[in-house]
MARKOL-710907 format. One record per residue (C-alpha): y, z negated, x negated. Coordinates in Angstrom, 1 decimal. Each point is the difference from the previous one (the first is absolute). Example, Ala and Ser with C-alpha at 12.3 -4.5 7.8 and 13.67 -1.06 7.14 Angstrom:
-4.5 / -7.8 / -12.3 $
3.4 / 0.7 / -1.4 $
This chain:
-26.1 / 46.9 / 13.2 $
-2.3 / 1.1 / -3.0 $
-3.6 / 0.7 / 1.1 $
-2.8 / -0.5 / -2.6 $
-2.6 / 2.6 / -0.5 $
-3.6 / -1.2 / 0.9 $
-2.8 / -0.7 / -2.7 $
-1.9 / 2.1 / -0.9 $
-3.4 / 0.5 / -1.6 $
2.1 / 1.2 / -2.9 $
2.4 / -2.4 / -0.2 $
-1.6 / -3.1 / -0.2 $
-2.1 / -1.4 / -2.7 $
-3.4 / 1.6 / 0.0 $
-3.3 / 0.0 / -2.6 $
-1.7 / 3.3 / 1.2 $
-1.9 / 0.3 / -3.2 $
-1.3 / -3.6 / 0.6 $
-1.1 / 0.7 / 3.8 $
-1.8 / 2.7 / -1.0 $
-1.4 / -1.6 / -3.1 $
-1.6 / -2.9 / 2.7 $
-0.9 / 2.5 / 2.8 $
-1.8 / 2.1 / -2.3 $
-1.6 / -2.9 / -1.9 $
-1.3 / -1.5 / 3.6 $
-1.5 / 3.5 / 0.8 $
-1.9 / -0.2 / -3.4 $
-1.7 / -3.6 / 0.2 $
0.9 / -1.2 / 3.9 $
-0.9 / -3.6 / -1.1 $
3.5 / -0.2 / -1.7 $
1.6 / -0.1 / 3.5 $
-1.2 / -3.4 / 0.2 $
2.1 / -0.9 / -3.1 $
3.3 / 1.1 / 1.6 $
-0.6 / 0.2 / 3.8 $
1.3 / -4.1 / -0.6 $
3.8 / 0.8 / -0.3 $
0.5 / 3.4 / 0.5 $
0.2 / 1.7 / 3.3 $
0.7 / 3.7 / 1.1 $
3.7 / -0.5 / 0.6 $
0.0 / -1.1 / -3.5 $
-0.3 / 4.0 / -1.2 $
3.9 / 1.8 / 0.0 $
-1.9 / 3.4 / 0.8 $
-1.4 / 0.7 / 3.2 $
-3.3 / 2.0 / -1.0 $
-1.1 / -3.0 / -2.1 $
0.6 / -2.7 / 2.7 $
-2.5 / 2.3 / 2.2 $
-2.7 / 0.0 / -2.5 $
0.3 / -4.0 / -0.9 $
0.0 / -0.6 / 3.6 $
-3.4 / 2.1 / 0.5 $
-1.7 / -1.6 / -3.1 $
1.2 / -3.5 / 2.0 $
-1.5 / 1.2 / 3.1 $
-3.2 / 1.1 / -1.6 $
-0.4 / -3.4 / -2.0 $
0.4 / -1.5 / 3.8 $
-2.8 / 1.6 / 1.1 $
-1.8 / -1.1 / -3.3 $
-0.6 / 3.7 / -1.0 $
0.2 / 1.9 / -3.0 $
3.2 / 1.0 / -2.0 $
0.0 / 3.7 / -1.7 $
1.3 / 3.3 / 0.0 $
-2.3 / 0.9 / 2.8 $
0.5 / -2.4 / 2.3 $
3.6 / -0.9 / -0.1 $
0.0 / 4.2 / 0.7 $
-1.9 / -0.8 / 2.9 $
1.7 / -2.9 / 1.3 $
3.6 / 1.8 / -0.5 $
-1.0 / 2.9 / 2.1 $
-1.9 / -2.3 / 2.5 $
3.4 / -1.7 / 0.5 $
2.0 / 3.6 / 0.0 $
1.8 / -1.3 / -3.1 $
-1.4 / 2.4 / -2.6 $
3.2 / 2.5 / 0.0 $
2.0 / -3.0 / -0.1 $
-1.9 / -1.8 / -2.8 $
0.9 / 3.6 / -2.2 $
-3.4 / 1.6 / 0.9 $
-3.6 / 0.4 / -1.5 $
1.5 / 1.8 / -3.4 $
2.9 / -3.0 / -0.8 $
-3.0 / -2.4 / 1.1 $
-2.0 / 1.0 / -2.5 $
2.9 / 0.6 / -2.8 $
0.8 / -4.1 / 0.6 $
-3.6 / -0.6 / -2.3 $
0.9 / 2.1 / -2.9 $
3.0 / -1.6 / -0.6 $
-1.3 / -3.5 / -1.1 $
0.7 / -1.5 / -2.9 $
-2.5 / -2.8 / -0.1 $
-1.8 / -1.5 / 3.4 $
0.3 / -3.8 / -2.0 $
4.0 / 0.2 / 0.5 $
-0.6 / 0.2 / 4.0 $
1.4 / -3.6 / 0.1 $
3.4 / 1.3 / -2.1 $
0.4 / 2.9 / 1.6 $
0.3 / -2.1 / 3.2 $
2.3 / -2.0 / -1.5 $
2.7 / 2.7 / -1.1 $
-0.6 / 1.2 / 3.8 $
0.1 / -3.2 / 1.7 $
3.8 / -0.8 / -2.2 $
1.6 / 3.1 / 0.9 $
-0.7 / -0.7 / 3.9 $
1.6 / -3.5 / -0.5 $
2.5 / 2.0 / -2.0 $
0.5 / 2.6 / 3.4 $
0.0 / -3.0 / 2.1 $
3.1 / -1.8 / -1.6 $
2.1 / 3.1 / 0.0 $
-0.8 / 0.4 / 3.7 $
0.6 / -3.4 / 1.2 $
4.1 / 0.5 / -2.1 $
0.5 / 3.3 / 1.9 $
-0.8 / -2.0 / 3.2 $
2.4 / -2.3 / -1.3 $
2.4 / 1.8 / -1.0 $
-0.1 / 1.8 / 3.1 $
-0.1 / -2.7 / 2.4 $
3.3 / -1.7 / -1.7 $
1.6 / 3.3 / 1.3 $
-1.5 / -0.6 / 3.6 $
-1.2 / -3.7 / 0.5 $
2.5 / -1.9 / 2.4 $
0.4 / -2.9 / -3.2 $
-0.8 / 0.0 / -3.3 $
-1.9 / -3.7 / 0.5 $
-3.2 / 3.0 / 1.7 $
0.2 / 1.7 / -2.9 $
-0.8 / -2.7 / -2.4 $
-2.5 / -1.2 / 2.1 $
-2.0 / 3.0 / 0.2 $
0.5 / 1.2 / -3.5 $
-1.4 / -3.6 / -1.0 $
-2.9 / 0.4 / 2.7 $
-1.2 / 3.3 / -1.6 $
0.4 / -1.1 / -3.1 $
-2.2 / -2.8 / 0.5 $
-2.5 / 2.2 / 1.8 $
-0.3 / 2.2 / -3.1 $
-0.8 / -2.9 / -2.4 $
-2.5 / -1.5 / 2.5 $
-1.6 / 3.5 / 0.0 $
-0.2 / 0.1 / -3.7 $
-2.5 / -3.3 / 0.3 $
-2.9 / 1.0 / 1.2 $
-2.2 / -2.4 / 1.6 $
-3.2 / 0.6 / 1.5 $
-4.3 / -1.4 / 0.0 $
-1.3 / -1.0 / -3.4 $
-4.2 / -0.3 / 0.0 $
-0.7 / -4.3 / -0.4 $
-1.8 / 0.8 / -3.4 $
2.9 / 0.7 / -1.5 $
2.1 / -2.8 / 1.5 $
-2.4 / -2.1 / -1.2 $
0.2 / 1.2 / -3.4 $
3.5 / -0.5 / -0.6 $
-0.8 / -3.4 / 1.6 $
-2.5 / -1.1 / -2.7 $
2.6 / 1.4 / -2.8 $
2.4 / -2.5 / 1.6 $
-2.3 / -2.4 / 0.2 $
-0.9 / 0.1 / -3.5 $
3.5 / 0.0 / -0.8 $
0.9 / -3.1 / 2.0 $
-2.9 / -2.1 / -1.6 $
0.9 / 1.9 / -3.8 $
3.9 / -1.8 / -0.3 $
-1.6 / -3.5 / 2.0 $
3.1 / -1.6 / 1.7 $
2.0 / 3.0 / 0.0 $
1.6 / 1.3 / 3.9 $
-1.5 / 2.8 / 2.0 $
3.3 / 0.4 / 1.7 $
3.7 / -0.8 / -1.4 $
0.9 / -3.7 / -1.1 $
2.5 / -1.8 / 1.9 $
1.0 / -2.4 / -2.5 $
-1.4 / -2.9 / 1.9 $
-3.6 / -1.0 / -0.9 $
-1.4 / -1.5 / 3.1 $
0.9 / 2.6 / 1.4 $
-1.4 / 2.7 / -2.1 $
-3.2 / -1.6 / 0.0 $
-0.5 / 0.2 / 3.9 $
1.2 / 3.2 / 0.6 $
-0.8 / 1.8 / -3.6 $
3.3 / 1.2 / -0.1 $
2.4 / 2.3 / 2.3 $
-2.6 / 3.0 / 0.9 $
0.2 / 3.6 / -0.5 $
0.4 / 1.8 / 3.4 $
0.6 / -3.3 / 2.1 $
2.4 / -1.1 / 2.2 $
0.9 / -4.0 / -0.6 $
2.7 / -1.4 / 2.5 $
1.8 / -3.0 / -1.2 $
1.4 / -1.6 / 3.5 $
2.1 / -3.1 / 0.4 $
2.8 / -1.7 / 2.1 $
3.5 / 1.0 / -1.1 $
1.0 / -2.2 / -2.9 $
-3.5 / -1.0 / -1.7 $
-0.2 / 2.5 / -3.0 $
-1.2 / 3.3 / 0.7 $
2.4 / 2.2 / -1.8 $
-0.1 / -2.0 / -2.9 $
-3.8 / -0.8 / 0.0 $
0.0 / 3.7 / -0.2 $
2.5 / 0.6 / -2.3 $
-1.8 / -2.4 / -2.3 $
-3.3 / 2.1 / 0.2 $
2.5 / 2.8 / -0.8 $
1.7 / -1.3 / -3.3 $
-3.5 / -0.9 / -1.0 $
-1.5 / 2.9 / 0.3 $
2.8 / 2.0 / -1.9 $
1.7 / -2.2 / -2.6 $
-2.9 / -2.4 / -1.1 $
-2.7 / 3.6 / 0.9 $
0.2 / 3.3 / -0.4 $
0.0 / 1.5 / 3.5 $
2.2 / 1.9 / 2.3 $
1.3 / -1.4 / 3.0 $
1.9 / 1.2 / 3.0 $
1.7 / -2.1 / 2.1 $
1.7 / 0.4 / 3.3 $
2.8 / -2.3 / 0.9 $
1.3 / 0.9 / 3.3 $
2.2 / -3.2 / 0.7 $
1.0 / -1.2 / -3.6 $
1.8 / 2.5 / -2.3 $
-1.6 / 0.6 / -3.4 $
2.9 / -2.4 / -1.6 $
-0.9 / -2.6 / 1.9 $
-3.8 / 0.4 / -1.3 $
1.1 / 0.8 / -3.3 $
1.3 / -3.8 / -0.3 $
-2.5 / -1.5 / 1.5 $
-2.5 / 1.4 / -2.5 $
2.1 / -0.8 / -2.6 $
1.0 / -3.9 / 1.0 $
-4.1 / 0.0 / 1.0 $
-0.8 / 1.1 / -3.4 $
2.6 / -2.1 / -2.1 $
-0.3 / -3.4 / 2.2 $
3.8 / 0.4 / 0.7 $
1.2 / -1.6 / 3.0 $
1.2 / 2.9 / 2.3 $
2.9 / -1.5 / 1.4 $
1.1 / -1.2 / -3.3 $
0.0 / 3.4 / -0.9 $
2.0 / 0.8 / 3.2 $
2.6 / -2.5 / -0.8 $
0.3 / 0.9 / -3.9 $
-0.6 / -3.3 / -0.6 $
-3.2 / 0.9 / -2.8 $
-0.7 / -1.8 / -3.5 $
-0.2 / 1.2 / -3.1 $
-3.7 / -0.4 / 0.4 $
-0.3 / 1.5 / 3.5 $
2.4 / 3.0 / -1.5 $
-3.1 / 0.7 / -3.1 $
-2.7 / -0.3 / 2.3 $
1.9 / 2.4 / 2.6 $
0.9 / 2.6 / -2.8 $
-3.9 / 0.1 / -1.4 $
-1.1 / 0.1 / 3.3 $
2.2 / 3.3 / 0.6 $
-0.8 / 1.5 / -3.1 $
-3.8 / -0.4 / 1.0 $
0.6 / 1.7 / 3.5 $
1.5 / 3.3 / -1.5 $
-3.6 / 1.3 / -1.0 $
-1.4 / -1.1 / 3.3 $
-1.5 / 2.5 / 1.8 $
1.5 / -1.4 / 3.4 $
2.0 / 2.4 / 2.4 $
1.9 / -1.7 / 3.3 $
0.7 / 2.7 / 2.6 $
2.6 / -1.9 / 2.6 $
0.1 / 2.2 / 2.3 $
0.6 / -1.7 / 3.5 $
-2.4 / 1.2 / 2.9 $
-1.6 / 2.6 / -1.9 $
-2.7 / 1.8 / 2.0 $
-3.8 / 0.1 / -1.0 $
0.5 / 4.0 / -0.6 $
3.1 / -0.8 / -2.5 $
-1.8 / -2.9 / -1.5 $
-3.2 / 2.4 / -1.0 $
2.0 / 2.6 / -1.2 $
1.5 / -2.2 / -2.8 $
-2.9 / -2.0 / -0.9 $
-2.2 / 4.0 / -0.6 $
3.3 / 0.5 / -2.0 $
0.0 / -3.6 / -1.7 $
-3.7 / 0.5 / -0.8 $
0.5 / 3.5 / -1.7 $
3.2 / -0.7 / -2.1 $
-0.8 / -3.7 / -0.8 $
-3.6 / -0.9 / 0.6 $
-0.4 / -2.1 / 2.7 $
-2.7 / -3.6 / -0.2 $
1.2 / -1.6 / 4.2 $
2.4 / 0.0 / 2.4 $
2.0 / -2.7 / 1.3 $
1.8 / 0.3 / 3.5 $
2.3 / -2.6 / 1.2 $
-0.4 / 0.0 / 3.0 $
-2.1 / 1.6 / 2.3 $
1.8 / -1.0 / 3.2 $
3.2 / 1.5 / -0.6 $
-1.0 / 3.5 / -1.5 $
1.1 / 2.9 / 1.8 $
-0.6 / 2.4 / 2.3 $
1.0 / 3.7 / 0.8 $
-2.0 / 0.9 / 3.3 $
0.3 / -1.7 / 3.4 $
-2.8 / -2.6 / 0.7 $
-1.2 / -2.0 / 3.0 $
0.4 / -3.3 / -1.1 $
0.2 / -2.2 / -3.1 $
-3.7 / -0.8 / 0.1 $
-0.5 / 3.6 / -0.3 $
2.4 / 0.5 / -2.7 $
-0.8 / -2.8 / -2.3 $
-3.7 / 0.6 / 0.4 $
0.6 / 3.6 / -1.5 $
2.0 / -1.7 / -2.9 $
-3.1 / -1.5 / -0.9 $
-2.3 / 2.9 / 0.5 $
2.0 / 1.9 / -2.3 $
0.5 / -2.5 / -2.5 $
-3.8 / -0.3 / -0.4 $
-0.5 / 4.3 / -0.4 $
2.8 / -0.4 / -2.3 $
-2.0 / -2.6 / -2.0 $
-3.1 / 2.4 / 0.5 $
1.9 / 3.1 / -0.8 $
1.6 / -1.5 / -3.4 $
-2.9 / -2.1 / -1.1 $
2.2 / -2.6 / -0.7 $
0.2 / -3.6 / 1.5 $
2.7 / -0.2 / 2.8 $
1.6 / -3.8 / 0.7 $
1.7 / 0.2 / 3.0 $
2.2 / -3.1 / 0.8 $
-0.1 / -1.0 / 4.2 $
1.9 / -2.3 / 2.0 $
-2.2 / -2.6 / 2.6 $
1.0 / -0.6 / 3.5 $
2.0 / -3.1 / 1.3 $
-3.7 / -1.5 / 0.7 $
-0.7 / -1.8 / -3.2 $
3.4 / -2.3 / 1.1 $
-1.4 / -0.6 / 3.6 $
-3.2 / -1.8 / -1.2 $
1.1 / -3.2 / 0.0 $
-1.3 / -2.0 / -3.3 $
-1.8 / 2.9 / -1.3 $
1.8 / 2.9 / -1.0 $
-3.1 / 1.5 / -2.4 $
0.4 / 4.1 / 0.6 $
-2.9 / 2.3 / 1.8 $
-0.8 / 3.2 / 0.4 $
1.2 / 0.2 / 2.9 $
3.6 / -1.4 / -0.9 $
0.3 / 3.9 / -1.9 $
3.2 / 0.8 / 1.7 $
0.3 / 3.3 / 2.3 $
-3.4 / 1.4 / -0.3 $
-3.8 / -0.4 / 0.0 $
-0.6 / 2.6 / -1.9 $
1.7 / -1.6 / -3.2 $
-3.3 / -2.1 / -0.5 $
-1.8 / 2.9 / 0.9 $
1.1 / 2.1 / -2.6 $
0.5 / -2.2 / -2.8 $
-2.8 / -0.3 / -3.0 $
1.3 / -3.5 / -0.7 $
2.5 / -2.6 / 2.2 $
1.9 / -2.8 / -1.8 $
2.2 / -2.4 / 1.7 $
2.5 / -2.5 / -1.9 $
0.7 / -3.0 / 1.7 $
2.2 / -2.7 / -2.1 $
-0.6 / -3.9 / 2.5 $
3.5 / -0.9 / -1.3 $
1.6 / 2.8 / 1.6 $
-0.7 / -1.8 / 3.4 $
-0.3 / -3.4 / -1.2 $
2.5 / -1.4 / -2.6 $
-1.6 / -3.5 / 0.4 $
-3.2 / 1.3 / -1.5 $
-1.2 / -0.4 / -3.5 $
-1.4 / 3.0 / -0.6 $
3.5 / 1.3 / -1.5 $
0.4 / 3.0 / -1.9 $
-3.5 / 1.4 / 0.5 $
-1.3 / 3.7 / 2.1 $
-3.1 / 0.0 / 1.9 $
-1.1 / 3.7 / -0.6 $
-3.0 / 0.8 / 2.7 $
-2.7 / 3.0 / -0.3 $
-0.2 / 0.7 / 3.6 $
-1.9 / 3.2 / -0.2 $
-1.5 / 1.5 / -2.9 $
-1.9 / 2.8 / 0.8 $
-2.2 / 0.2 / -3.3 $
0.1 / -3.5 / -0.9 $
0.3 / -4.1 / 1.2 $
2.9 / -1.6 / 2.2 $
1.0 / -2.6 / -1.8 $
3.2 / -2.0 / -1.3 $
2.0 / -1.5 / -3.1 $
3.0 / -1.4 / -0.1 $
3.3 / 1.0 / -2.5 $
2.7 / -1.8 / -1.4 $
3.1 / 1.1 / 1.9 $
3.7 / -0.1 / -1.9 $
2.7 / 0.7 / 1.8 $
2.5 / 0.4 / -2.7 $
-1.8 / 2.3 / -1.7 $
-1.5 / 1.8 / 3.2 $
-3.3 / -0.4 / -1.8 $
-3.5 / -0.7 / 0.8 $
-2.0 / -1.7 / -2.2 $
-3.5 / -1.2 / -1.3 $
-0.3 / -3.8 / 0.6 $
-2.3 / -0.7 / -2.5 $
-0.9 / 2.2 / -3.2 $
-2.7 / 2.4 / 1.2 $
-2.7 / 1.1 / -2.4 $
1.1 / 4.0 / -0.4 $
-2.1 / 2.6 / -1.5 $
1.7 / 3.2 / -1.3 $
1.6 / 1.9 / 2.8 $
1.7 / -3.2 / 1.6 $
């Protein structure tokens, strides 16, 4: 069997000019450690000495003392690291080779790139390795997608920002808000009543869209979808893991044309039905909507190709349909525990992205066994508490014909705000059309721009 040589310093991708460019501009003014100290850390540096010396300038900023020549000296040979760090004389050389102090923040950069770079070429050797020696090739995907994933989370640094400044870029978005008057702070969903009690689909939220089996979820969010990418401009991901992306493709385009689905089954269509079906295609080909069908895919897998959706495409929210059935690599207690860590990393994902992740969830049998009233709860959230927990916003759809074909409340949704963490509970109610698989405004809503 081939062996591969290990990395080495020389080997893999490495800015030496540019750590010493940084090091020796922190030794010059130690303020500028503060500029950098953010996303850069010692392991960051390809070369040994110059890991040593950013890790004593850390250490000294710690203990909230000064940064220099002298005292990064001190601290190295306090430590015993001062042979390892080059010694006094290369210590003293990093100053003289500074360009300019004001490109600290670049010079971290170029430095900060190349350890990304090192880091990808490490986690393919361990790959490539491990598909000589892992016991199935389904481990090595699963840890070439986990490292992989770990690299990109490390490239997006997180960490305290002082209130002042939070509440700075809070007044510019508050000024921006009351500058275009009706406009969304979040993404329109193509249904005004809506829009105007949540603002839109938030940035960084997690909204859960939970029904019984048959009232409308997927195409209540398929509708928010096509809106959001053929009559808007956005990017959306969406996750179908029980309906294949053909399936979804006709139902956005018989939801779009008004063209009876099953007609369209049959190939029983008019001339009519026909134009409006070949416009409506013709109008989906710019959309900027990507179906991923994979079944079960895990939370890991399901990260991995949203970072990669977001980089290659842009990327406005995530759709995931639906959370009950996702998968799962690792062995877990019991299905409580499982589903409740679905929904925890659905809402990091949200957090991670900055996007606005709908996730569609089945309720329990126990909106049926209530006798005349069959209106969802919270507790109805199917598998796990910690879906309401989670969650930023809760919406249930419940249609009264679905239980009751006597009623005459036909062909309307009841759409419930159960939880809305930054906002009102509430309710409206939507035209439901089967046919179509389209929800509807019942009456014309006054829309500003942005609906």
């Amino acid at each position: 069997m081939a062996t591969i040589a290990p990395p080495t310093e020389e080997t893999l991708p490495a800015r030496p000019e540019a750590e010493r460019s940084l090091l020796g501009s922190i030794l010059i003014d130690g303020s500028l450690l503060s500029r950098v100290m953010e996303f850069l850390v010692p392991e960051d540096f390809a070369l040994e000495a110059h890991r040593v010396v950013y890790d004593a300038c850390l250490r000294l900023a710690d203990r909230k003392e000064g940064i220099d020549l002298v005292t990064v000296g001190h601290e190295l040979e306090r430590t015993g690291r001062l042979e390892r760090s080059g010694g006094a004389a290369y210590l003293a050389g990093l100053v003289d080779v500074v360009p300019d102090v004001e490109n600290v923040e670049s010079y971290a950069r170029l430095v900060r790139e190349a350890s990304l770079r090192r880091a990808v070429i490490l986690t393919a050797r361990r790959s490539i390795r491990d598909a000589f020696e892992a016991p199935d090739a389904e481990t090595v995907l699963e840890n070439a997608q986990r490292d992989l994933v770990e690299i990109a989370k490390g490239s997006i640094k997180g960490g305290f920002v002082q209130l002042g400044r939070i509440a700075e870029r809070n007044e510019e978005e508050i000024q921006r808000i009351h500058g275009r008057g009706t406009m969304l702070t979040g993404l329109p969903t193509g249904f005004g009543r809506m829009n105007a009690l949540t603002q839109g689909l938030q940035r960084a939220d997690l909204i859960v869209v939970a029904a019984r089996p048959g009232m409308g979820k997927t195409a209540f969010a398929l509708n928010i979808a096509a809106h959001l990418t053929i009559h808007q401009p956005y990017a959306v991901g969406f996750f179908s893991l029980e309906m294949s992306s053909a399936q979804l493709a006709f139902r956005v385009q018989c939801s779009e044309a008004r063209v009876n689905l099953q007609r369209l089954r049959e190939g029983r269509l008019s001339k009519e039905e026909k134009k409006a079906l070949f416009f409506t295609t013709q109008q989906m080909r710019e959309a900027r909507l990507f179906i991923d069908d994979t079944p079960a895919i895990t939370l890991l897998e399901m990260r991995a190709r949203a970072l990669q959706l977001k980089q290659r495409h842009g990327l406005d929210a995530l759709f995931v349909d639906y959370l009950q059935i996702m998968g799962s690599r690792g062995k877990v207690e019991n299905r409580t525990q499982e589903v409740s860590a679905f929904s925890r990393g659905l809402k990091a994902l949200a957090k991670e992205l900055d996007v606005p992740v709908v996730a569609l969830s089945q309720l329990s049998r126990r909106t049926e066994q209530r006798g005349t009233d069959k209106e969802p709860q919270l507790s109805d959230l199917r598998e796990s508490g910690a879906i309401e927990q989670d969650s930023d916003v809760v919406l249930f759809l419940s249609r009264p014909e679905y239980y009751d074909r006597e009623t005459d409340q036909k062909n309307i949704c009841e759409v419930i705000i159960a939880k809305q963490r930054n906002g009102p509970t509430d309710r409206f109610t939507l035209g439901w059309n089967g046919e179509w698989t389209r929800f509807s405004e019942l009456a014309q809503v006054s829309e500003g721009p942005g609906f």
